[in-house]
N, CA, C and O atoms as a GROMACS GRO file, in nm:
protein
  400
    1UNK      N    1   1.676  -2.928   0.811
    1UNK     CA    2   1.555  -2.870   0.756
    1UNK      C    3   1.486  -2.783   0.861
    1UNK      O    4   1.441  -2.673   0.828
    2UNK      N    5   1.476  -2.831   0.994
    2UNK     CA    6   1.401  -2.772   1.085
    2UNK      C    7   1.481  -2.625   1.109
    2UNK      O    8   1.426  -2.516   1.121
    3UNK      N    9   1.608  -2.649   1.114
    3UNK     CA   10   1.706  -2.532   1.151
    3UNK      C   11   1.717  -2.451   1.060
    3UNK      O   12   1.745  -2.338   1.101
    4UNK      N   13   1.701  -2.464   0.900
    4UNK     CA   14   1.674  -2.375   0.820
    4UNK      C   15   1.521  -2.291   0.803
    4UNK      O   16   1.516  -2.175   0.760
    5UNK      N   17   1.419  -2.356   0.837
    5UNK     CA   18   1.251  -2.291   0.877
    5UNK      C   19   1.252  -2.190   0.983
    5UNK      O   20   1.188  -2.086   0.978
    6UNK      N   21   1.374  -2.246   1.138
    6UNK     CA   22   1.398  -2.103   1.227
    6UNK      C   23   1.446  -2.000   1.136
    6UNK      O   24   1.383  -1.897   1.109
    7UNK      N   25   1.547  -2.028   1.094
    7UNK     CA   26   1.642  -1.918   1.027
    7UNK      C   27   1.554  -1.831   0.937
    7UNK      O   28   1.541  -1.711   0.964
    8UNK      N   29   1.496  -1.882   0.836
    8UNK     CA   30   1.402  -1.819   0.746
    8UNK      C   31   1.278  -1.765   0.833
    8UNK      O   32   1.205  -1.680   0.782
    9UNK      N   33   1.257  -1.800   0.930
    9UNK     CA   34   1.130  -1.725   1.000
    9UNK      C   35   1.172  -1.637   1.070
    9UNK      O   36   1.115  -1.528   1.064
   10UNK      N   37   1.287  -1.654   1.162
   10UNK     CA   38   1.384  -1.505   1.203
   10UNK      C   39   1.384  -1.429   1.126
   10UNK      O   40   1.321  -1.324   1.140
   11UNK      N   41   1.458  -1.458   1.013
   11UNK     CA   42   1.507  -1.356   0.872
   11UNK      C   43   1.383  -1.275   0.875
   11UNK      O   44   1.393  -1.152   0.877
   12UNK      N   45   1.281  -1.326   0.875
   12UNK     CA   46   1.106  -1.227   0.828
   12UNK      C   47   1.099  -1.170   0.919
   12UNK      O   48   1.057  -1.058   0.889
   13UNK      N   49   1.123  -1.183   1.066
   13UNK     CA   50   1.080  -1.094   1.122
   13UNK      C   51   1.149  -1.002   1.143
   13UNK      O   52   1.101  -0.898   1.188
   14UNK      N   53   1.265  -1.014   1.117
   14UNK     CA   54   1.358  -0.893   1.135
   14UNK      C   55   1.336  -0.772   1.055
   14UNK      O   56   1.333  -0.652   1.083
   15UNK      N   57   1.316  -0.868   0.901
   15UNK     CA   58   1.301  -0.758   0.768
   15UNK      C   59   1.169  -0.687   0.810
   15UNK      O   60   1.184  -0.565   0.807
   16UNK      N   61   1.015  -0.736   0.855
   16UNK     CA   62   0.907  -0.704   0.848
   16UNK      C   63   0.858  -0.654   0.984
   16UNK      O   64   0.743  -0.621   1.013
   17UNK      N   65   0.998  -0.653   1.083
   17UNK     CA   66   0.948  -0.576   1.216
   17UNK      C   67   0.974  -0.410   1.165
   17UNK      O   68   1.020  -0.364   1.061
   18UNK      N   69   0.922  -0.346   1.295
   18UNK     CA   70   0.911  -0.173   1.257
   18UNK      C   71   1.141  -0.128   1.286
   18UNK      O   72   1.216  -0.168   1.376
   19UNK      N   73   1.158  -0.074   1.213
   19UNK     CA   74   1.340  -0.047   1.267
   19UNK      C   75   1.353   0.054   1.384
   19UNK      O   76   1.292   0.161   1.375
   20UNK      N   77   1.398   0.039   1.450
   20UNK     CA   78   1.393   0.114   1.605
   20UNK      C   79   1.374   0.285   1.531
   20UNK      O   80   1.386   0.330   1.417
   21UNK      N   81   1.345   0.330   1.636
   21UNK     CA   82   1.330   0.493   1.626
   21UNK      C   83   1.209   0.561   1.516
   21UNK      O   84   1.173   0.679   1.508
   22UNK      N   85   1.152   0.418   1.420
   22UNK     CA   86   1.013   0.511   1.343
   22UNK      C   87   0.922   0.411   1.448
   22UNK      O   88   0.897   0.295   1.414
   23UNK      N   89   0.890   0.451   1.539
   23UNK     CA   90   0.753   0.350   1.644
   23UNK      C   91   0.608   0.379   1.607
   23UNK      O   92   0.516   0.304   1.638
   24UNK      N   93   0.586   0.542   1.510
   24UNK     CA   94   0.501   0.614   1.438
   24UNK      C   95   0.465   0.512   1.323
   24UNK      O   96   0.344   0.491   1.313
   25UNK      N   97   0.569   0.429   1.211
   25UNK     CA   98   0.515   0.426   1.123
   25UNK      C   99   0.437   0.286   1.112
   25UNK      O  100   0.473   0.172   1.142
   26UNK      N  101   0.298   0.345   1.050
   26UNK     CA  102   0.219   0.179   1.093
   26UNK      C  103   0.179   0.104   0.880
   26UNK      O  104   0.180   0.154   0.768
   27UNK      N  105   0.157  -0.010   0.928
   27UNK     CA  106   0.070  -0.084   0.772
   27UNK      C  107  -0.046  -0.107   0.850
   27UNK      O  108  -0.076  -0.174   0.949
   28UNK      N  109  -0.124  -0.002   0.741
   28UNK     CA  110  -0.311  -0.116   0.775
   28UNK      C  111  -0.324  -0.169   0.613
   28UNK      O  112  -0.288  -0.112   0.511
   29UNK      N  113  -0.378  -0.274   0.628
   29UNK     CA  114  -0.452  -0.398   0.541
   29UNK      C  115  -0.590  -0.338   0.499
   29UNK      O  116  -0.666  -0.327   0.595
   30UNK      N  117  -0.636  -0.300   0.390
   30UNK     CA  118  -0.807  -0.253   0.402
   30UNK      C  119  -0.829  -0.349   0.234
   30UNK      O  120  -0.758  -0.438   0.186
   31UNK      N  121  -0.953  -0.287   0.182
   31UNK     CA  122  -0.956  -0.295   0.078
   31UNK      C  123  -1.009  -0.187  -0.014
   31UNK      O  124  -1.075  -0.104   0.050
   32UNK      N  125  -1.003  -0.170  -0.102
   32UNK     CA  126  -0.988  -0.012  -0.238
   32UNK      C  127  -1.144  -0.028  -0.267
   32UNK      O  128  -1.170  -0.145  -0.295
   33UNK      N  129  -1.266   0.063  -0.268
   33UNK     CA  130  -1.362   0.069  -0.326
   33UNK      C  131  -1.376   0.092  -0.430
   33UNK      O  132  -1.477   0.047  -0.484
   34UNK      N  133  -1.265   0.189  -0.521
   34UNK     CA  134  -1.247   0.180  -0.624
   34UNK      C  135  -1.266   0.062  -0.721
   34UNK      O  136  -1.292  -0.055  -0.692
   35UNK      N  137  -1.243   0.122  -0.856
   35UNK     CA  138  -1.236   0.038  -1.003
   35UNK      C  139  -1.110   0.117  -1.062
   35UNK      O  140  -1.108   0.236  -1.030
   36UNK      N  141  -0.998   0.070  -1.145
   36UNK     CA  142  -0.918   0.113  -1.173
   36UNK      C  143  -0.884   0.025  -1.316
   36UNK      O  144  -0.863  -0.096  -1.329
   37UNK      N  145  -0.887   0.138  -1.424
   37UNK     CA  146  -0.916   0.059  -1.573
   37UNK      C  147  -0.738   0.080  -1.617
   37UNK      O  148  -0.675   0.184  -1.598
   38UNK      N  149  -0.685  -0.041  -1.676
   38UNK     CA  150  -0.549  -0.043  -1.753
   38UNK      C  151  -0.545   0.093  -1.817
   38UNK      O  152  -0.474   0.181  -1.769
   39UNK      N  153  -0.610   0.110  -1.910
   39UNK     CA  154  -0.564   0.244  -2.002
   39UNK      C  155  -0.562   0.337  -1.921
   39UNK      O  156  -0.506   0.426  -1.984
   40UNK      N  157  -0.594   0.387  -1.793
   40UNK     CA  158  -0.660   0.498  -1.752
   40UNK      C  159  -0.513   0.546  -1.652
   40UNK      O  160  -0.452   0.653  -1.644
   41UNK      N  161  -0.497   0.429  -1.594
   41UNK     CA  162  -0.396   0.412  -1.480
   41UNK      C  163  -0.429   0.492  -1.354
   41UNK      O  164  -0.547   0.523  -1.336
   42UNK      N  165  -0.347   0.525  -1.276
   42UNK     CA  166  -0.380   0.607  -1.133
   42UNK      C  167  -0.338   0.754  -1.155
   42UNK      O  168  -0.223   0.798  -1.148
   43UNK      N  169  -0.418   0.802  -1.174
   43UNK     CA  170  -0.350   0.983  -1.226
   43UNK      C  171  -0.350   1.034  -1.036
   43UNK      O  172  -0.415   1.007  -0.935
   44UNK      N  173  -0.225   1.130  -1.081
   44UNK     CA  174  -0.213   1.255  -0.957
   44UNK      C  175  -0.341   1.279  -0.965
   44UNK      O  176  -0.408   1.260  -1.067
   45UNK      N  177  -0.392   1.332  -0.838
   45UNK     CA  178  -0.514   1.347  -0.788
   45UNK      C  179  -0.655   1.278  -0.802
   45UNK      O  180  -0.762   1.338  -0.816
   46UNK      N  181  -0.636   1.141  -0.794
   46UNK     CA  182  -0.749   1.016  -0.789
   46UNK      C  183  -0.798   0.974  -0.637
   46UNK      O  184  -0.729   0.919  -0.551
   47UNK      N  185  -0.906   1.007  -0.628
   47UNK     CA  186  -0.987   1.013  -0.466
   47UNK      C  187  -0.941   0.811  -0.462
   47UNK      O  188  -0.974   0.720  -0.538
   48UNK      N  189  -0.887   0.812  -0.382
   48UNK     CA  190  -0.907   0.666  -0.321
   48UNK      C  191  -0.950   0.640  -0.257
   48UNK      O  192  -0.903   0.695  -0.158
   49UNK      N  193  -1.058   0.553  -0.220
   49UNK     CA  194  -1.128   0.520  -0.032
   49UNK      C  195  -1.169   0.379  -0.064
   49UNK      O  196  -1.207   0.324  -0.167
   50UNK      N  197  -1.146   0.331   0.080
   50UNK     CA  198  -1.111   0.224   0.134
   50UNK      C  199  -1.224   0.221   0.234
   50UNK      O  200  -1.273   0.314   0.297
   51UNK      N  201  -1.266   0.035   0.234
   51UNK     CA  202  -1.372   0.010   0.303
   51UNK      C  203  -1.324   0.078   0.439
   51UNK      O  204  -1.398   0.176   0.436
   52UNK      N  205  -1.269   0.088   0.529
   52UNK     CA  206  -1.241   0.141   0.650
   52UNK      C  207  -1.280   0.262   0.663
   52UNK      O  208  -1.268   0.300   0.780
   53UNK      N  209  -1.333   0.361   0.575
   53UNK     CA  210  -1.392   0.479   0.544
   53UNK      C  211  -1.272   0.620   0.553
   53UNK      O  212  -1.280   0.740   0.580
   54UNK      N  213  -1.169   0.531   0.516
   54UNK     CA  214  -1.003   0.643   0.487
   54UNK      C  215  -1.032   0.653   0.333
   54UNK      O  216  -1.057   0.570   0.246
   55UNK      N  217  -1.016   0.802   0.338
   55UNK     CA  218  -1.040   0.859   0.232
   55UNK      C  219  -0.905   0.934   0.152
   55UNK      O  220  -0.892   1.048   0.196
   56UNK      N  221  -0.794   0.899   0.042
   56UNK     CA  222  -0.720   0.971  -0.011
   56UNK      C  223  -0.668   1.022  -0.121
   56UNK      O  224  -0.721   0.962  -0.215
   57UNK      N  225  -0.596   1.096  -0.158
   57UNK     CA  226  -0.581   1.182  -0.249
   57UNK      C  227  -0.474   1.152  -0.292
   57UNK      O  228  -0.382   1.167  -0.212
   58UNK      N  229  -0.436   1.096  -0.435
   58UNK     CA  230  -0.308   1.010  -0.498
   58UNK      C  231  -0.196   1.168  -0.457
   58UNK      O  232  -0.222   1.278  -0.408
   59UNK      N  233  -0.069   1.104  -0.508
   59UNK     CA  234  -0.004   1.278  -0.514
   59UNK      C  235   0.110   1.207  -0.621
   59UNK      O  236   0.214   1.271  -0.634
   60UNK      N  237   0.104   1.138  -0.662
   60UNK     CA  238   0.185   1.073  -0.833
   60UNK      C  239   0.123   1.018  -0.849
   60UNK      O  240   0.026   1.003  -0.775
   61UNK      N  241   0.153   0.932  -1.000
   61UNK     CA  242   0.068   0.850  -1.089
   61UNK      C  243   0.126   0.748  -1.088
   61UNK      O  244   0.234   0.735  -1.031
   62UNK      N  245   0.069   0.660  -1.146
   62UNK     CA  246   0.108   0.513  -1.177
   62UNK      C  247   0.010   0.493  -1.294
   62UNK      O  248  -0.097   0.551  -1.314
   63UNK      N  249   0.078   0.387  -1.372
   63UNK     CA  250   0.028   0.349  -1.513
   63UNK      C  251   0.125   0.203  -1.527
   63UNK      O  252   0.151   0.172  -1.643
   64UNK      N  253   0.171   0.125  -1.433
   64UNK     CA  254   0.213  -0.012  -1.487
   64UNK      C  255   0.118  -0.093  -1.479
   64UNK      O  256   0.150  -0.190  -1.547
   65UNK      N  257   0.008  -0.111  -1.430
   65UNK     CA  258  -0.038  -0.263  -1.435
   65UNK      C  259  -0.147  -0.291  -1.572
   65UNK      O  260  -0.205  -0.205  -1.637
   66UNK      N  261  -0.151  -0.404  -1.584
   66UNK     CA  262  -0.186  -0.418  -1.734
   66UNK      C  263  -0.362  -0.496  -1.743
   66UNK      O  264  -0.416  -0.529  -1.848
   67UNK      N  265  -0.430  -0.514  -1.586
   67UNK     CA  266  -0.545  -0.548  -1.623
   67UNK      C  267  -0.660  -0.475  -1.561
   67UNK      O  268  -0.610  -0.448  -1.452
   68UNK      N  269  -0.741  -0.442  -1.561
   68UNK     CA  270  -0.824  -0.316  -1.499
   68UNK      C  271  -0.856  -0.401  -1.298
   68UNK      O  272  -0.889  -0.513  -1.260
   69UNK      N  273  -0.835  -0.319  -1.254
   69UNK     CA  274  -0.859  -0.381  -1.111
   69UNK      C  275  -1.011  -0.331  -1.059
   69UNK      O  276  -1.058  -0.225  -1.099
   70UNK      N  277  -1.077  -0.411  -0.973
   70UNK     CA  278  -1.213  -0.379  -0.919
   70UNK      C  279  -1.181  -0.427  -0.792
   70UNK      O  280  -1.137  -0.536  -0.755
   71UNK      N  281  -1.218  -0.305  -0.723
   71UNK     CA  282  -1.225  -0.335  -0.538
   71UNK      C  283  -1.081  -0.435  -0.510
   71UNK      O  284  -1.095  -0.552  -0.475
   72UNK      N  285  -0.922  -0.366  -0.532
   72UNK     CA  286  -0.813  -0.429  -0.506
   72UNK      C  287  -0.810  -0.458  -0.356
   72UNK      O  288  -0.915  -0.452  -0.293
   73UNK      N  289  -0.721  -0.482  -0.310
   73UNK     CA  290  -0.651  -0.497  -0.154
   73UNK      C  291  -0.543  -0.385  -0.204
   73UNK      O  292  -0.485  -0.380  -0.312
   74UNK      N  293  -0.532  -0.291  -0.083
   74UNK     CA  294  -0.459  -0.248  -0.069
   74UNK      C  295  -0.380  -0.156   0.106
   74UNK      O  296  -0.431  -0.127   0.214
   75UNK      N  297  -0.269  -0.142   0.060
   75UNK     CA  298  -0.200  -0.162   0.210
   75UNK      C  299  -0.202   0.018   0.201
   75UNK      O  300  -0.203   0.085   0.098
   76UNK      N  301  -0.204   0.066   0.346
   76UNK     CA  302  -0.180   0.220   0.390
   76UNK      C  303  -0.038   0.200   0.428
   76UNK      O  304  -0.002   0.103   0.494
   77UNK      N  305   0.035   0.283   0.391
   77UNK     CA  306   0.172   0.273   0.487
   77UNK      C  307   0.210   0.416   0.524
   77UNK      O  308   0.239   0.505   0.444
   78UNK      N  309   0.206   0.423   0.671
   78UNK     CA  310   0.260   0.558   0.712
   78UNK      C  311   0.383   0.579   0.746
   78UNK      O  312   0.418   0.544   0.859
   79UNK      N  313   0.498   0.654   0.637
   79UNK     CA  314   0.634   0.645   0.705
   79UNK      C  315   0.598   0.786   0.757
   79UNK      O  316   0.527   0.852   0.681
   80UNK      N  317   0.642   0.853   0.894
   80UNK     CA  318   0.635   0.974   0.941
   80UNK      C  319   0.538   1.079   0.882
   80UNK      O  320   0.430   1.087   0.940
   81UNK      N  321   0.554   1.144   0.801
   81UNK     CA  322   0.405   1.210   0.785
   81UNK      C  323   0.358   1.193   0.631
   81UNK      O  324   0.285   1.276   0.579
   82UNK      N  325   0.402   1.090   0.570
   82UNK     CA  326   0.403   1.072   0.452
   82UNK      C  327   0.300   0.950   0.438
   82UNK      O  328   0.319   0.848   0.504
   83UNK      N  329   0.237   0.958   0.387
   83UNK     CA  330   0.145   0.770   0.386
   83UNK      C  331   0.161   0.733   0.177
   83UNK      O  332   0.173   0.812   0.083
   84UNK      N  333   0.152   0.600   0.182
   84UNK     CA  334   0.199   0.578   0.033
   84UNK      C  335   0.102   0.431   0.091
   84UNK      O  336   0.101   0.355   0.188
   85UNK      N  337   0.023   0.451  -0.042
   85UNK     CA  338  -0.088   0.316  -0.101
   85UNK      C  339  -0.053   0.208  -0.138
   85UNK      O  340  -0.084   0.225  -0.256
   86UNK      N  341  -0.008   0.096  -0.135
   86UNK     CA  342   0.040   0.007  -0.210
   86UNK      C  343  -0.074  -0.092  -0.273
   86UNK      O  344  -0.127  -0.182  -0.207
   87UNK      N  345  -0.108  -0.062  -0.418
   87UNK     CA  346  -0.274  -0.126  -0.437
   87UNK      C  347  -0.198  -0.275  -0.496
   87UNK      O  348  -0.102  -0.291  -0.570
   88UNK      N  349  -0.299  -0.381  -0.420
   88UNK     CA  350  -0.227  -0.550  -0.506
   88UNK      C  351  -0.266  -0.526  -0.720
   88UNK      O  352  -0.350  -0.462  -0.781
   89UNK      N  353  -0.175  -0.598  -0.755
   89UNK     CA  354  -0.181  -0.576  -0.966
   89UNK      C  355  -0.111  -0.441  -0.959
   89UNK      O  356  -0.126  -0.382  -1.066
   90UNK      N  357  -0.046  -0.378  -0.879
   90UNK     CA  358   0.035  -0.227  -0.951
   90UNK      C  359   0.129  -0.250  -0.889
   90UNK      O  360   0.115  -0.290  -0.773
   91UNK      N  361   0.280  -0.231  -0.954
   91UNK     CA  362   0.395  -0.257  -0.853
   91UNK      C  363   0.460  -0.165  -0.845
   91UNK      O  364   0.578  -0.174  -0.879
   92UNK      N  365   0.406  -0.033  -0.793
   92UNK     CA  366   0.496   0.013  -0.684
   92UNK      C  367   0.406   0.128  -0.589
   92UNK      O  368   0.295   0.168  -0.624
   93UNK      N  369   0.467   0.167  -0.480
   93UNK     CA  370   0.368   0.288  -0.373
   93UNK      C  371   0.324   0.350  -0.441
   93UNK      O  372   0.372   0.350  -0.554
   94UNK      N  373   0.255   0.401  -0.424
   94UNK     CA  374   0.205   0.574  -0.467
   94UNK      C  375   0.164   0.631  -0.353
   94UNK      O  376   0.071   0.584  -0.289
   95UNK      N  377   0.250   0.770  -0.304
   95UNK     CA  378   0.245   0.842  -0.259
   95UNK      C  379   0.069   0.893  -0.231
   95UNK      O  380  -0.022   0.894  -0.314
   96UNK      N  381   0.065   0.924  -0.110
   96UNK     CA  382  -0.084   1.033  -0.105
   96UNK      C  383  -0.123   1.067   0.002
   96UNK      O  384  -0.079   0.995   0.091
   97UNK      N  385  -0.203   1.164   0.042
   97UNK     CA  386  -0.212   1.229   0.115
   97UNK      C  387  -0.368   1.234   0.164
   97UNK      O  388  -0.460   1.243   0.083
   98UNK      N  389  -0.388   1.227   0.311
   98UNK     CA  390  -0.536   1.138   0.362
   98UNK      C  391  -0.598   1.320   0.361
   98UNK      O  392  -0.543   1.429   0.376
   99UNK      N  393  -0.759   1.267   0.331
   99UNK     CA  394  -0.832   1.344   0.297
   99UNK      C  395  -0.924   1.369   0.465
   99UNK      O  396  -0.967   1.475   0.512
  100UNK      N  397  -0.930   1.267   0.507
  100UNK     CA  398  -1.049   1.290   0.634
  100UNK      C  399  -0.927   1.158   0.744
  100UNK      O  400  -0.958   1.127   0.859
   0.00000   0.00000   0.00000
């Protein structure tokens, strides 16, 4: 049991360390000031900002999640010059591009 908890805690860090050669790309943790209603979904060009005072600009849409979200968690992820939102209740990135 103990030797399977190393193994599985190795395994994570391997998957969730940065892969050599992007040392650029970072995750910040914030949270969405937004409100985001089911019917409405995330249209191309929806101002997003985040308590951290990062301000951005969707650049695709999303329309899967099915209950209206208020003030989500959501993750920044910068791969090289690209950053993609990952908001918690929507499952998948959305692309976008920082405003300030």
């Amino acid at each position: 049991m103990k030797t399977r908890l190393i193994g599985i805690a190795f395994g994570a860090c391997v998957l969730l360390s940065p892969t050599l050669g992007h040392g650029e790309d970072a995750i910040k943790y914030t949270q969405c000031i937004n409100s985001f209603k089911a019917k409405d979904g995330i249209q191309t060009g929806t101002i997003i900002k985040t308590m951290t005072g990062d301000v951005f600009e969707t650049l695709e849409s999303s329309f899967n999640f099915e209950t209206d979200l208020t003030g989500p968690v959501c993750s920044i992820l910068k791969k090289g010059r690209y950053n993609y939102i990952l908001i918690s209740g929507v499952g998948r990135k959305i692309l976008a591009k920082r405003l300030q």
